[in-house]
N, C-alpha and C positions, 0 to 999 in steps of 0.2 A: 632198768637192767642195763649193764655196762655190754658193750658190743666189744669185739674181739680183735686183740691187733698182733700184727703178726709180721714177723722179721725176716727179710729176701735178702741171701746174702751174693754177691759177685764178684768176681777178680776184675777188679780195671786194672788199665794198661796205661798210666801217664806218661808224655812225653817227657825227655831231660824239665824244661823247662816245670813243668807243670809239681815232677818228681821233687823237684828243689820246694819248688811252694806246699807242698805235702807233708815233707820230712820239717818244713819251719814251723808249720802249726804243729804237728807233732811235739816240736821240744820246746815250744813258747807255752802248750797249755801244759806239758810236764814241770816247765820252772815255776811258771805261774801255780800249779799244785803246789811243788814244796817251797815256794815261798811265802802263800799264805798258809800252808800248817807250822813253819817254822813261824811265824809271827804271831798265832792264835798260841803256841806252847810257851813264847816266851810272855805272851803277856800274860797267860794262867802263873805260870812261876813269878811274875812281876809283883803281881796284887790278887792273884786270883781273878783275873778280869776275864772273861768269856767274849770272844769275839766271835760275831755271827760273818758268812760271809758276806753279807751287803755291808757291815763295818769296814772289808779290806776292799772289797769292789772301787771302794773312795780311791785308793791308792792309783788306780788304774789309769785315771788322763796323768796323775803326775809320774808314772813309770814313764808311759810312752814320750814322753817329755825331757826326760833324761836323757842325756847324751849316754850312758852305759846299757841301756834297756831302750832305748827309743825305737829297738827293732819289734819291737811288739805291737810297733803299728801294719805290719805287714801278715798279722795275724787278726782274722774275725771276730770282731768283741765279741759274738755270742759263742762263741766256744771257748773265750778263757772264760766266761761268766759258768759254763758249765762244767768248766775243771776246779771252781770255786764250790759250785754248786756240789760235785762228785766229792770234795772234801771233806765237805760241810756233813753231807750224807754218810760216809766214814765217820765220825765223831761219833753221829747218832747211832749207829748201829752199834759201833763200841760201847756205849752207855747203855743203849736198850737192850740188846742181844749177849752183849759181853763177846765179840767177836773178835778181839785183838785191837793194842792200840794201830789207829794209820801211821800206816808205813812211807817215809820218803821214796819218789817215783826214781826209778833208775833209767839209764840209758841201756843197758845190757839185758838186765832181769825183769823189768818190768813189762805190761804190754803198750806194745806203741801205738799210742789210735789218739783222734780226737774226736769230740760230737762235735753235730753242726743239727741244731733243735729247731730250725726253719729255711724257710729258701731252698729247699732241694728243689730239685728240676731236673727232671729227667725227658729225654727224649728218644722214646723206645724202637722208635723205626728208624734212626739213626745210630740206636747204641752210644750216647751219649750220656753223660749225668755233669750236672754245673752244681756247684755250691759257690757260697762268696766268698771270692779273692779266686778262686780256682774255677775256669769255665772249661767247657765240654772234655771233659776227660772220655776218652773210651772205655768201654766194658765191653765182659761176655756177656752177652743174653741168653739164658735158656727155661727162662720164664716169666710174663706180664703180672705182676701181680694186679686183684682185682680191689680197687678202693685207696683213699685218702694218704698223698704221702703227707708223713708227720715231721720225723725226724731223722737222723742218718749218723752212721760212723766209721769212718774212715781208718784203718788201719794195715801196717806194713807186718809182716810176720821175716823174724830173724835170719829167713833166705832170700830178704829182700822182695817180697811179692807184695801185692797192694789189693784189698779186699775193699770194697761198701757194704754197711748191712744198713738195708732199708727198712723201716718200722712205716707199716700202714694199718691203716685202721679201716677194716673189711666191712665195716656198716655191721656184720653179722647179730646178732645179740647170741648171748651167752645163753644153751641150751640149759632149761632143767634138767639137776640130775637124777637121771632112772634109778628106779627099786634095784637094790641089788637082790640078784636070784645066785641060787647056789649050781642050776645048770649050766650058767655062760658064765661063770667067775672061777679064776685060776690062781693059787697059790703059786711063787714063786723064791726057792729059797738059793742064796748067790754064796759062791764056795770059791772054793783055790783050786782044785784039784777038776772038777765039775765047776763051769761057770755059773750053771743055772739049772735046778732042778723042778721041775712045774711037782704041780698036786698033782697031774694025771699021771707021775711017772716018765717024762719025758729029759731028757740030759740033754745039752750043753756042754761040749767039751770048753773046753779055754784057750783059747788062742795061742797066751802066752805070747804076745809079741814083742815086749822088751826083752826077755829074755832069751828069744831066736837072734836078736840082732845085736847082745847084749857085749858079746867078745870084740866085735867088730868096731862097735864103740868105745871101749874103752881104751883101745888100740889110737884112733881118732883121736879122743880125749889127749893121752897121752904123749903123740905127737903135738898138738898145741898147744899143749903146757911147755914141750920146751921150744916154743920157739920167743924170738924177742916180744915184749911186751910194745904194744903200735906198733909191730913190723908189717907191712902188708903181706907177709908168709904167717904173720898169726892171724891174722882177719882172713885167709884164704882158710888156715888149718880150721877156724872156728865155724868157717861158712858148711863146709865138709861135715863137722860135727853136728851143725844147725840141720843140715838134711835130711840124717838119718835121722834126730827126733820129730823131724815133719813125717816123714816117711812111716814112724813109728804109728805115730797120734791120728793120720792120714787112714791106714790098717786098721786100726783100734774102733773110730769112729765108725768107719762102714760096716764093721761086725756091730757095734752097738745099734745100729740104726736100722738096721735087718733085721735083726734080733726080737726089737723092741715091733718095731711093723708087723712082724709076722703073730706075736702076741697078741699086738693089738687087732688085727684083721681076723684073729681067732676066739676072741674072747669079748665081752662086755666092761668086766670089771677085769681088774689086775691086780692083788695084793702081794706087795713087796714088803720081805722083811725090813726095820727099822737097825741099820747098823749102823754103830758110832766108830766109824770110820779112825776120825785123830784118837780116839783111845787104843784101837787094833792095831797101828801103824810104833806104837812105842814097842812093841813085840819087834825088836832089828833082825829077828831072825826072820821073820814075816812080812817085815813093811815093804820090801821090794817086791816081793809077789804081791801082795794087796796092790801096788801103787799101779801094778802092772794092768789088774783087773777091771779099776778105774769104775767101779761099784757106783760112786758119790754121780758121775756121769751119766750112768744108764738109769738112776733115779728120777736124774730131772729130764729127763729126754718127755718130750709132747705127749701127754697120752689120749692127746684127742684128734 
C-alpha cells in the first residue's frame, strides 16, 4: 500500500541577488520547454519521427556549450531535465486523455515556477530552504511538516511574490476505504445563483467575487491597454491589474476552503455532482458566472 504525500506551500523572501537566480531558472526551464516541443513537432512533420525526451536531453552539453545558450549552465540540470520531462508528459496526456495539444510556455500567460526533484534542504529553525545553485533563501514558517522532503517547486505569481511548495512523503499509508452509510453521506449540488445546496436542505449563497470587483477591473484593464507597449507605466498599469486578480483568487480560495472543511468535518462521504465544466462555459451568456464559481476547484480540493 502506497503511503501518502503531501504538499507545504510558503512565501520565501529572496534577496536581489538570490531573485536574479530564481527568475533565470524560471526562463531557462521555460525555453528549454519550448524548445524541445518545437523540436519533437518538427521532427513528427519531417518523417513522422517521435522524439522521446532523453532523445533531446542529448542536446543539453552542446547547448550549454554554445556561445548563444551557454547561459543554461547557470541553471540545475535537474530541473531543465524536468521541464523536458513536464513536456514529455503533455504529449502523453494529449494522446491518452485527448486534453489539448501542448502549448508553447509564455512569459506573461503561462505559470512561472520551476521543479527541483532532489537536494532540497531545509532548515526549519532558521527559516531557511537551499536548493542547487540557490542557498538559504528565507521563508515564512507556519508549519513543520512531518516526514521525507522529496521534491519542491519554486514559483513567482504576476505581483512578483515568490512561493515553494514542498512535496513530502508522510510515511502514512493510505487508509481503507469505509462502507458508505447513507446516515454520515451528503449530497451536494453546485449552482449559480446558490453556490451549493447539500441533501439536507442547506444553501450556500455565492460569493460572487469577480463580479463584486468586476467594474473596478475593467477600468484597470483599460488603463493598461492604453499605455505604451514596455513602457514601465504599462508594467506598473499591469502590476495594478495583476493585484486585483490575486486579490480575487486570494477571496475565492478561502470560501472554497471553508467550505469544503466544514463538509468535510461534518460528513463521512461527500457526493458531488459530475459537471462538464468546458461544455457549460460555451453558454457566453453564462461562462463568466460559471468561471466565477470555479466549480472545477472546489472538486479537486483534499477530501481527506
Amino acid at each position: 500500500m502506497e503511503t501518502i504525500y503531501k504538499a507545504f506551500k510558503y512565501r520565501i523572501y529572496p534577496n536581489q541577488e538570490q531573485a536574479v537566480l530564481i527568475n533565470k531558472h524560471i526562463g531557462s526551464c521555460r525555453w528549454i520547454y519550448n524548445y524541445a516541443l518545437n523540436k519533437k513537432v518538427e521532427a513528427y512533420k519531417k518523417d513522422k519521427t517521435r522524439l522521446s525526451r532523453f532523445d533531446i536531453s542529448k542536446d543539453l552539453p552542446r547547448l550549454k556549450k554554445n556561445e548563444e545558450t551557454n547561459w543554461l549552465k547557470e541553471t540545475n540540470s535537474q530541473s531543465l531535465q524536468m521541464s523536458l520531462k513536464n513536456m514529455d508528459e503533455a504529449f502523453t496526456k494529449f494522446f491518452r486523455d485527448k486534453k489539448g495539444f501542448p502549448k508553447f510556455k509564455s512569459r506573461h500567460r503561462s505559470k512561472q515556477s520551476f521543479n527541483i526533484p532532489q537536494n532540497v534542504k531545509v532548515d526549519w529553525g532558521n527559516r531557511k530552504v537551499s536548493v542547487p545553485k540557490i542557498k538559504n533563501i528565507r521563508f515564512a514558517l507556519d508549519r513543520v511538516p512531518d516526514g521525507e522532503i522529496k521534491s519542491a517547486t519554486i514559483s513567482r505569481t504576476p505581483t512578483n511574490k515568490y512561493f515553494i511548495s514542498i512535496l513530502v512523503d508522510t510515511g502514512v499509508k493510505e487508509p481503507k476505504k469505509s462502507k458508505i452509510k447513507e446516515e454520515t453521506s451528503v449530497g451536494v449540488d453546485l449552482g449559480i445563483k446558490e453556490f451549493a445546496i447539500t441533501s439536507d436542505g442547506e444553501k450556500f449563497d455565492n460569493p460572487k467575487f469577480l463580479k463584486n470587483d468586476l467594474r473596478r477591473l475593467k477600468k484597470l484593464q483599460k488603463q493598461a491597454s492604453k499605455k505604451v507597449k514596455g513602457s514601465n507605466n504599462r508594467k506598473k498599469a499591469n502590476l495594478r491589474v495583476a493585484i486585483i486578480h490575486e486579490r480575487i483568487a486570494n477571496k475565492r480560495n478561502d470560501f472554497l476552503h471553508k467550505l469544503s472543511t466544514k463538509l468535510i468535518s461534518e460528513n463521512q462521504t461527500i457526493c458531488l455532482e459530475d459537471l462538464s465544466v468546458e461544455n457549460m462555459i460555451k453558454n457566453h451568456k453564462l461562462a463568466q458566472a460559471i468561471q466565477d464559481c470555479s466549480w472545477s476547484k472546489f472538486n479537486q480540493l483534499p477530501r481527506h
